[in-house]
Structure formats: C-alpha cells, structure tokens
C-alpha positions as CSV (number, residue, x, y, z in Angstrom):
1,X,102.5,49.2,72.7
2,X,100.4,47.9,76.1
3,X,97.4,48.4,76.3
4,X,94.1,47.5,78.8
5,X,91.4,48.1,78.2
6,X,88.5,47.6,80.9
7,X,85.0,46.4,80.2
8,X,82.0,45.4,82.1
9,X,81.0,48.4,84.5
10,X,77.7,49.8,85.3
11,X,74.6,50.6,87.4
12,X,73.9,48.1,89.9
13,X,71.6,47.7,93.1
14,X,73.0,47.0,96.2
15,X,73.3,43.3,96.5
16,X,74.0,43.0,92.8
17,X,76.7,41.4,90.9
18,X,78.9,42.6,88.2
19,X,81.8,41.1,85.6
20,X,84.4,43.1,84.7
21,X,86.6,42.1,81.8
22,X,90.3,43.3,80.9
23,X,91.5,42.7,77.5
24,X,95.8,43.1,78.0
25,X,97.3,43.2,74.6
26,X,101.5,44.4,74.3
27,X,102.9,41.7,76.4
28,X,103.1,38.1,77.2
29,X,100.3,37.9,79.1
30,X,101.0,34.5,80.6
31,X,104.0,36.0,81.9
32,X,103.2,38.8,84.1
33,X,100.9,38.8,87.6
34,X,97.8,41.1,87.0
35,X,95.9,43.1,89.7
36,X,92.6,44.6,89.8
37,X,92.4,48.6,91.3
38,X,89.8,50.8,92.0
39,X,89.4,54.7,92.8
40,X,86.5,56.1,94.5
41,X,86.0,60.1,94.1
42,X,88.1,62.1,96.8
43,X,90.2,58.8,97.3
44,X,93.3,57.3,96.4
45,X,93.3,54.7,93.7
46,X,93.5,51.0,95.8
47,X,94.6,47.3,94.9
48,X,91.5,45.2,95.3
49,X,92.6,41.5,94.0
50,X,95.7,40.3,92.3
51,X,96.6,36.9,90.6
52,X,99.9,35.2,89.4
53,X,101.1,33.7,86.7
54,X,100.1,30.4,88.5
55,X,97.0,32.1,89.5
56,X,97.3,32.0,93.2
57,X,95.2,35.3,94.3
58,X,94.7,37.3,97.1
59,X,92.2,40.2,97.8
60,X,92.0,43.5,99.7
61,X,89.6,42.8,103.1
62,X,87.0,45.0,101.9
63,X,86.4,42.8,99.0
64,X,87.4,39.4,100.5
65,X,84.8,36.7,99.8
66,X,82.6,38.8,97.8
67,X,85.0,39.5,94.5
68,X,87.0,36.4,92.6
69,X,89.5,37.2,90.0
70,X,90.2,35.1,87.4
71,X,92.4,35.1,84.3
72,X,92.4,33.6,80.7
73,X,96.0,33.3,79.5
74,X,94.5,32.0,75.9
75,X,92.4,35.6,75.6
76,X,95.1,37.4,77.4
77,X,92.1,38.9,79.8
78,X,91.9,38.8,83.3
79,X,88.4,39.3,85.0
80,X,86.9,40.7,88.4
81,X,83.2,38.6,89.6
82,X,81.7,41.3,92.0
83,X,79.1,39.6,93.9
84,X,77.2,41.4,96.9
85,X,78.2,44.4,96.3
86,X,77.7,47.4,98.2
87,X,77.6,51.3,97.6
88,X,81.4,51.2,98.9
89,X,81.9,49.7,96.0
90,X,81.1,52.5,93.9
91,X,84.2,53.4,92.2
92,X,86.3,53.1,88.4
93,X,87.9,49.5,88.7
94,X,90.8,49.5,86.9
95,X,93.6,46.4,85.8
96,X,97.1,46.7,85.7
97,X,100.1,44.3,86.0
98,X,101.1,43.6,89.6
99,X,103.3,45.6,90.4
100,X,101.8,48.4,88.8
101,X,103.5,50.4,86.1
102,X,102.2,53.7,85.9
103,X,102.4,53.9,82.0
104,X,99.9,50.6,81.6
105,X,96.5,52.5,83.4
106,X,93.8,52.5,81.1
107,X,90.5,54.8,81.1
108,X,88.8,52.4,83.4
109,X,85.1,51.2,84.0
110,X,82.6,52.9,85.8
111,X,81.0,50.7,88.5
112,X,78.0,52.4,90.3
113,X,76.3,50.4,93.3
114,X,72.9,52.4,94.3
115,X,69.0,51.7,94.7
C-alpha cells in the first residue's frame, strides 16, 4: 500500500522559512519523479516543484528562486526548503509522484505565512 505522508508545516512570519518533509513508503522510491502541490482555500490544488529520478527540478514561477526541492532516495523522502515566503504562500503543501495519481494524496501539511 502507498503511502505519503507530509511533515513540517506551520505558522510562519512573512519572510520566514520552512522544511517540509515527505516520507513515501509502497514503492521504489528511486524509481518514480516526485512533485510537491499545494491548495490554497477557494483554489485549485497546484504543482509547485517537481524532481526526477536524476533529480533535475523545475518550479512553478510563483515559487521560483524562493523554494528548492530535494530528495533522499536512501530515506525514500523528498523535501520542499521554503525560504522568503509570503502570505501567498499560505496553503496545505502536499507530495505526490509526478504525474500525479489521484489515489497517492495524503492529508497534507498546513503551512500558514502571517505577522
């Protein structure tokens, strides 16, 4: 059975940083691209990064420069540094593979960006 499971959300002030962590267990890790989504309220659920198995990535513009994602084929997690961030931000960050499958979301991590 897959499952991810998303760590690492919280309160943080504008200008902040946050790690999130996703622990992948079900699959060969190694093998699979992984992408990092997020869903703010009243929106639609949006890719922010994804890496390959090489770990080439590539990053939605909103989050270009600010967010690096990063992967650790010997924990089978893959990670999301959120630097700079901004109330825009404010949203649950989920991980999936890349390309999503729709039976692989998790619950999620709350990320709140506010003074």
């Amino acid at each position: 059975q897959v499952q991810l499971v998303e760590s690492g959300g919280g309160l943080v002030q504008p200008g902040g940083s946050l790690r999130l962590s996703c622990a992948v267990s079900g699959i060969m890790f190694s093998r699979v691209a992984m992408g990092w989504h997020r869903q703010a309220p009243g929106k639609q659920r949006e890719l922010v990064a994804t890496i390959t198995r090489g770990g080439s990535t590539n990053y939605a513009d909103t989050v270009k420069g600010r967010f690096t994602i990063a992967r650790d084929n010997a924990k089978n997690t893959v990670y999301l540094q959120m630097n700079s961030l901004k109330p825009e931000d404010t949203a649950v960050y989920y991980c999936n593979v890349y390309p999503a499958q729709d039976n692989f979301w998790g619950q999620g991590t709350q990320v709140t960006v506010s003074s």
